[in-house]
C-alpha positions in Angstrom: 61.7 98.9 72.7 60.2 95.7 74.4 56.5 94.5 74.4 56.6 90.7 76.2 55.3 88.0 74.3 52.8 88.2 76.8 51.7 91.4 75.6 51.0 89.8 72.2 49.8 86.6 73.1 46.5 87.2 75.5 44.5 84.6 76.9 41.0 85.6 76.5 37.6 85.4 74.6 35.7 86.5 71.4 34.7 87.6 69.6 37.3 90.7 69.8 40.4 91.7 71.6 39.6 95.4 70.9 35.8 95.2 71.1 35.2 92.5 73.8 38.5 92.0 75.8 39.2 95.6 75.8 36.1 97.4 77.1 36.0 94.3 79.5 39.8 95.6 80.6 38.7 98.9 80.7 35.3 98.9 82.7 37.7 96.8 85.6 40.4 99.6 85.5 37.5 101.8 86.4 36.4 99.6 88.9 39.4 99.5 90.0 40.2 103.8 89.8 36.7 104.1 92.1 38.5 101.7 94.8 41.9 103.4 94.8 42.2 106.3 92.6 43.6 109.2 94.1 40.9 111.4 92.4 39.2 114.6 94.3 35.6 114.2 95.8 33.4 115.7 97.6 33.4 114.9 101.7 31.2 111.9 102.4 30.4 111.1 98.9 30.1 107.8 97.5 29.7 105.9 94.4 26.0 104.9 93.6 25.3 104.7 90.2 27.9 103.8 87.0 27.1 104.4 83.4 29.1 103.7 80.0 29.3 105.0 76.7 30.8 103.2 73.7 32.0 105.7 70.8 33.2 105.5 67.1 34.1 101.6 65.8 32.6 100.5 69.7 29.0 102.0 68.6 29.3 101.3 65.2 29.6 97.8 66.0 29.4 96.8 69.7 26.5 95.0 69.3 28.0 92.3 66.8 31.3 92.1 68.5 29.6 91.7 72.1 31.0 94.8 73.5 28.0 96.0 75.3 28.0 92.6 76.9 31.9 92.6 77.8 31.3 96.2 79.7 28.6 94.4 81.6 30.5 91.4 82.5 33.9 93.4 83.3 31.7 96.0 85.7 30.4 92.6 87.3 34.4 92.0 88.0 35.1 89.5 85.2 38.8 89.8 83.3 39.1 88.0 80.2 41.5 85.3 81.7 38.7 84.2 84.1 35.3 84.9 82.6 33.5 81.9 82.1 31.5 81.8 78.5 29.4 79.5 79.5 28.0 81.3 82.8 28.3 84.6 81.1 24.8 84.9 79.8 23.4 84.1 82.9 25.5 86.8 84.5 24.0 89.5 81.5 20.3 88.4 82.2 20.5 88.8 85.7 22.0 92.6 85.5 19.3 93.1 83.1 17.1 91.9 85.7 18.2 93.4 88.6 19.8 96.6 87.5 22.1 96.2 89.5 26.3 95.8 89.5 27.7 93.8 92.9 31.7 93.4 91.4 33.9 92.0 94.1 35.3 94.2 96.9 32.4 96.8 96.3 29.0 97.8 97.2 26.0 97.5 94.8 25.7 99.9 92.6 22.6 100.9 90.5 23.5 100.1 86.3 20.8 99.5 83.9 22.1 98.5 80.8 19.4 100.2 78.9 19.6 103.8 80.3 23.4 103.2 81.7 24.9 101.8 78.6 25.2 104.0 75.4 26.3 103.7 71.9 27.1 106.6 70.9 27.2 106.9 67.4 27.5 110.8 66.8 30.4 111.3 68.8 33.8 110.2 68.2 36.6 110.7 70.6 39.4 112.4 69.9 42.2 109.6 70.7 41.5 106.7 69.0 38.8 104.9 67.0 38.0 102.3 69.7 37.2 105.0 72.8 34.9 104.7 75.5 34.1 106.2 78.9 32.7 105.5 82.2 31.3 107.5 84.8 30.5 107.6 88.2 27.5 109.5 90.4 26.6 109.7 94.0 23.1 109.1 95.2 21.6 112.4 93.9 23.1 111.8 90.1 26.1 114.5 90.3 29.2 113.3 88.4 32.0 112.1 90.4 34.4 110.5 88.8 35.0 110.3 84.6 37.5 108.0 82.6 37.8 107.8 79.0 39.8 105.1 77.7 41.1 103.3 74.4 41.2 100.0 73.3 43.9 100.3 70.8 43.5 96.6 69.5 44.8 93.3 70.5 43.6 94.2 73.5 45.8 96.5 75.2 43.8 99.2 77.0 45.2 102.8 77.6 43.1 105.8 79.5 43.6 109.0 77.8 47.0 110.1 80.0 48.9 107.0 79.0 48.0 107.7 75.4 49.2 111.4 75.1 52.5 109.8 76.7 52.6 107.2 74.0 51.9 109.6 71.1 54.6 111.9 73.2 57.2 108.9 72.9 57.2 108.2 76.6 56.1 104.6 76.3 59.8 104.0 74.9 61.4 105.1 78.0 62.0 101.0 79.3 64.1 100.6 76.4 67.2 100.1 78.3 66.0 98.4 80.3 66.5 94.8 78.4 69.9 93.8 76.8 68.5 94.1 73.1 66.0 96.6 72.6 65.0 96.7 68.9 62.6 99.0 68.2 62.5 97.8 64.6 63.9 95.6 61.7 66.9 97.3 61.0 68.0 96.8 64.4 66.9 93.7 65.2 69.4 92.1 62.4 72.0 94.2 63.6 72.2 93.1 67.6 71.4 89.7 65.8 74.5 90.2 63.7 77.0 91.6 66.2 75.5 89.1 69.3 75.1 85.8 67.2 71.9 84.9 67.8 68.7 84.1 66.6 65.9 86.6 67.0 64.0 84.1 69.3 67.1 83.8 71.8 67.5 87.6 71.9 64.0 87.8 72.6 64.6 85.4 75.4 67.0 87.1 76.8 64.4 90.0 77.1 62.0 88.3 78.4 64.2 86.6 81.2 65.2 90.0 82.3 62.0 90.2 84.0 61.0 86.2 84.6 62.9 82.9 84.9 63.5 81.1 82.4 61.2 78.5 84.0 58.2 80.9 84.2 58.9 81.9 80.7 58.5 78.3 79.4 55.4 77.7 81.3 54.0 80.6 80.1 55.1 79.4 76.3 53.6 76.4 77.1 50.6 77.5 78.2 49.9 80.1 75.4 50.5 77.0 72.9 47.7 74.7 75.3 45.0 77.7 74.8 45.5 78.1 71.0 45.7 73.8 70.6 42.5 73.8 72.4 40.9 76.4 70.9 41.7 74.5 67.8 40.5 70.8 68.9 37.4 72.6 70.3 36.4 74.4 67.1 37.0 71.3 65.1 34.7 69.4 67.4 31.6 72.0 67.2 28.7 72.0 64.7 26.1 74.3 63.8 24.9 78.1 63.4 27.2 80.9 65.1 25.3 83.6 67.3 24.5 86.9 65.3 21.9 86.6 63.2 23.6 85.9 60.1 22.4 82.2 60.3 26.5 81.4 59.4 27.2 77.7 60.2 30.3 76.1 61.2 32.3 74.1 58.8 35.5 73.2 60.6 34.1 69.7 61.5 32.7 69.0 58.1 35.8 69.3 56.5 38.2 68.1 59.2 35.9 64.7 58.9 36.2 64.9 55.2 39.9 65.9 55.2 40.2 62.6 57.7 38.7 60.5 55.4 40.8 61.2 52.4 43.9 60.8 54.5 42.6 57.0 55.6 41.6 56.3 51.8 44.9 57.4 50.7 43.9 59.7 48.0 46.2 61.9 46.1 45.2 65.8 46.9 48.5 68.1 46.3 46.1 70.8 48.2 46.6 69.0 51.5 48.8 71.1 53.8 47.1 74.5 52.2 43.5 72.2 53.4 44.8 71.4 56.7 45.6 75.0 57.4 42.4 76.5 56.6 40.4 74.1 58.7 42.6 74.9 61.8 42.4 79.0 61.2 38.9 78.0 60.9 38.1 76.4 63.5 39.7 78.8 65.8 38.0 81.8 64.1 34.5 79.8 64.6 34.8 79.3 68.1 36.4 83.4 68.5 33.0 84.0 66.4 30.5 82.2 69.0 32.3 83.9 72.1 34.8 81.1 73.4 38.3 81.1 74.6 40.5 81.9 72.4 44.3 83.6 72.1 44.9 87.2 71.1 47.6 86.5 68.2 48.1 89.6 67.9 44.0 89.8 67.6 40.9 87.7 68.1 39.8 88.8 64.6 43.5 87.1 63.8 43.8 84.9 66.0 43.5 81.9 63.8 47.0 82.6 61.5 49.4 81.6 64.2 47.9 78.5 65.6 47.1 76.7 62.3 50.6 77.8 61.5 52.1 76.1 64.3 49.7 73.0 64.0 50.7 72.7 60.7 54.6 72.8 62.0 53.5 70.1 64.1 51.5 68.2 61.3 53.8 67.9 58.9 57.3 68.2 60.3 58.7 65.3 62.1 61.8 67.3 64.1 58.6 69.6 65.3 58.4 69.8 69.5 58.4 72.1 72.8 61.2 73.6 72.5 60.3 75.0 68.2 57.3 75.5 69.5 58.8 77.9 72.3 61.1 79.5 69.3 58.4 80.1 66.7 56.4 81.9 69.6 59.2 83.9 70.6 60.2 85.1 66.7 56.5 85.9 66.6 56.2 88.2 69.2 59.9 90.1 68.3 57.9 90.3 64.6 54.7 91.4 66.3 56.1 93.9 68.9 57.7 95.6 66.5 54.9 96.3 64.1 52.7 97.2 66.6 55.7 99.9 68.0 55.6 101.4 64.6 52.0 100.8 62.8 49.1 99.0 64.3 47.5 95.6 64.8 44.1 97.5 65.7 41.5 96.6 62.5 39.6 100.4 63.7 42.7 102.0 63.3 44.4 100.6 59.8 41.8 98.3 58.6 42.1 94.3 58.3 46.0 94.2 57.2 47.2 95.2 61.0 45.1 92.0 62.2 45.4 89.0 59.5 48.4 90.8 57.8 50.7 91.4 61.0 49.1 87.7 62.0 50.2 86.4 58.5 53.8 88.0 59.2 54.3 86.9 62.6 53.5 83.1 62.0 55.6 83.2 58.4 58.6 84.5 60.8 58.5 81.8 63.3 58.0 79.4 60.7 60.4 80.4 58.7 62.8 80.3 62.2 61.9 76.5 63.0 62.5 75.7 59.5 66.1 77.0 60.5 65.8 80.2 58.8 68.8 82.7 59.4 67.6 86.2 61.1 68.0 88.1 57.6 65.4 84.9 56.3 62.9 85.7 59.1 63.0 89.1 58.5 62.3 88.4 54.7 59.6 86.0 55.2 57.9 88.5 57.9 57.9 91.0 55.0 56.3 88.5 52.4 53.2 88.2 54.5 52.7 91.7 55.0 53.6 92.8 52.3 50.6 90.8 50.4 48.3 92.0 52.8 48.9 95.9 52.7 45.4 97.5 52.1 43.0 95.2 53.0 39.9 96.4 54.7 38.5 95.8 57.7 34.5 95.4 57.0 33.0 92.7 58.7 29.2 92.0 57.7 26.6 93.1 60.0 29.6 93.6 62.6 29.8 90.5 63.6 33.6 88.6 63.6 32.5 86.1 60.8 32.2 87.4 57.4 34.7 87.9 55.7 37.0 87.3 59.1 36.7 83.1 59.1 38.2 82.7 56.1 40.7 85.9 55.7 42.3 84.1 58.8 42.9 80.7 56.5 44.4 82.6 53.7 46.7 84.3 56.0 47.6 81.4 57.2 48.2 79.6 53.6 50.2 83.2 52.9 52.3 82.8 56.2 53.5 79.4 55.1 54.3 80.4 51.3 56.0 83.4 52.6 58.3 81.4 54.8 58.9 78.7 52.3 59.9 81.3 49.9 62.4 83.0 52.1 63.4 79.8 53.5 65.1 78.9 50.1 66.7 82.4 49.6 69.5 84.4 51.4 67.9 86.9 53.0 68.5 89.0 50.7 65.0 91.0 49.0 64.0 94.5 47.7 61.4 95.6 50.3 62.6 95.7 53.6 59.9 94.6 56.7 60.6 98.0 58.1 59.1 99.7 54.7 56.3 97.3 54.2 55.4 98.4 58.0 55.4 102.3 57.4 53.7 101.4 53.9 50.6 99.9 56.7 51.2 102.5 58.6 50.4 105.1 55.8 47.9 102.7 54.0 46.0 102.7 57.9 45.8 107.0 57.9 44.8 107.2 54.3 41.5 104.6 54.3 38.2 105.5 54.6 37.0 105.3 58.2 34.3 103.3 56.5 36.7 100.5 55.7 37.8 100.6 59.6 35.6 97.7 61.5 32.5 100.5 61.5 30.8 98.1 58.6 29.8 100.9 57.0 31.6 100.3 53.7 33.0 97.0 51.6 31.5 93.7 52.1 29.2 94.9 54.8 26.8 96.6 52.9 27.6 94.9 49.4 26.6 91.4 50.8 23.5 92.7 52.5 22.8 94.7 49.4 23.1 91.8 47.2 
């Protein structure tokens, strides 16, 4: 099994890897299948018009997680590496305008968002929670060309071929193709055990297969530069968050208040667990107004791993590049291999494949900068999940705020207790990462598709209630 750590770790924007930067994905693979598809048509035809239609957790709540406006910008040509926030509203008002799409490399095609864009909340299809599909018709409205795709969280994107492949077992064909393919736990401590390394230098040695080592540290690097500034950013913003639900940031306030205790030397045994909150925080504020962010493995998670690592770098003076490199590395082996054998998608098993797989990746690359032994990292990986198994995914009003801010700061405060913990052990524990995965796994198929990011259950309707 290999998924890069660049896979995992996705430069992007909010509010959603699966909601936002995967429809976004998905409407430029069409885009892109109209251009160079090798798909039957009729002689002479040609593309005028494109419509969309968003089904199951996409309808239920596109609206909050800005999907209907990530279609729009990614049939405009955006990607979620280059879309602008700033300039995207602009972009969204002047579709809505013109009624028009002009992406690069093509014509003009007609799409009005409010006849061409559908949420379609009666029909579900058949793949995946997260499914969508776009269409294509020539100037007298006959159908040309159909895709349906899946957003299958963290915002990986597959069209409904690669996913009957997947659920075949073809997507673990490239196994072989890397010198240590773990496709779980069990063997990931045992090529640990026979090769003598640490989980971050086998998956190194993965990654290298297929870039240099130089291109592999710059691309560290840079994943570490998005989550710092995505951190520095949210901890510089103030006021109300887009949505309706009036919530206002508190990053700032408490980062100045946090600041002000440290200068007046006051005793607070709370501070690292403080310090960690506001930086999950002020990540999952600025995911919540839309800004740039890093899938890790979600955007509704994305705040776990980078408070985790600016904590590393708070409050540990042997903390630099090259731990930072390492914890990134064992987070990704950790993250790979839950998403190979549950999910990380919050449609598919609820909120403990987002902040609990987030929780277990950043206890694991703590717990390996600490100088954990493999057998430790597995342990403290399982720790985090473990404590996370069952938890909902049922954001109020469907918008990537409530209860999501804060669930990221607890994981976060879990992740470091959990590596602590299995810091000071042996490695040795009763519940293996590999059961407390399938336990997900099982926990996902059981819950109530009402606990499953359609805010139709839990917390969604309880707070609006009360």
């Amino acid at each position: 099994m290999f998924l890069s750590v660049f896979d995992l770790f996705k430069i992007g924007i909010g509010p959603s890897s699966s909601h936002t930067m995967g429809p976004m994905t998905a409407a430029a693979r069409f885009l892109d299948e109209i251009l160079r598809g090798d798909w039957p048509r009729p002689a002479g035809a040609t593309v005028e018009r494109i419509s969309a239609s968003l089904h199951g957790s996409l309808a239920y709540t596109g609206i909050g997680h800005g999907t209907d406006r990530a279609v729009i910008l990614g049939l405009t040509g955006e990607t979620p590496i280059s879309v602008d926030p700033d300039t995207s509203d602009a972009t969204i008002e002047r579709v809505a305008r013109e009624k028009h799409i002009a992406p690069p490399g093509h014509p003009r095609y007609r799409f009005d968002p409010t006849t061409d864009l559908v949420l379609d909340k009666r029909v579900s299809l058949p793949g995946h929670a997260n499914g969508m599909s776009f269409s294509a018709f020539d100037a007298s409205d006959r159908l040309l060309l159909k895709r349906i795709y899946y957003s299958i969280g963290g915002g990986f994107v597959v069209s409904e071929e690669e996913l009957q492949r997947m659920k075949a077992g073809g997507a673990k064909q490239a196994s072989a193709k890397v010198p240590y393919p773990f496709a779980n736990a069990v063997q990931m401590l045992a090529m640990a055990e026979r090769s003598g390394l640490s989980i971050a230098e086998m998956k190194r040695a993965n990654e290298e297969t297929l870039i240099s080592r130089e291109e592999l540290d710059s691309g560290l690097d840079a994943i570490w530069g998005a989550m710092r500034g995505c951190i520095d950013r949210g901890l510089s913003q103030e006021g109300i968050m887009p949505g309706g639900l009036k919530v206002r940031r508190r990053a700032r306030a408490l980062h100045d208040k946090l600041q002000d205790d440290w200068r007046s030397n006051r005793p607070n045994p709370l501070l690292a667990n403080d310090w960690l909150s506001i930086y999950a925080m002020a990540v999952n504020e600025e995911n919540a107004s839309g800004g740039r962010v890093v899938t890790a493995p979600t955007n509704g998670a994305a705040g776990v791993v980078p408070a985790v690592l600016r904590y590393w770098l708070h409050f540990h003076a042997e903390a630099d590049a090259a731990s930072i490199r390492d914890f990134l590395l064992t987070a990704a082996a950790i993250g790979g291999i839950i998403k190979t054998n549950a999910s990380i998608s919050g449609a598919e098993v609820g909120c403990q494949g987002e902040v609990g797989s987030a929780s277990a990746m950043a206890a694991a690359g703590l717990c390996a900068v600490l100088g954990g032994t493999p057998e430790q990292v597995e342990n403290a990986a399982e720790i985090a999940l473990e404590h996370h198994l069952g938890m909902t995914c049922d954001p109020v009003a469907g918008l990537v705020q409530v209860p999501c801010i804060e669930r990221n700061a607890l994981g976060a405060v879990k992740a470091v207790t959990a590596a602590s913990l299995a810091v000071k052990g042996d490695g040795k524990h009763f519940v293996p990462l590999d059961a407390a995965i399938e336990t997900m796994r099982q926990t996902g198929m059981d819950m109530s598709e009402k606990y499953k990011e359609t805010s139709q259950g839990g917390l969604a309707v309880n707070v609006v209630e009360c």
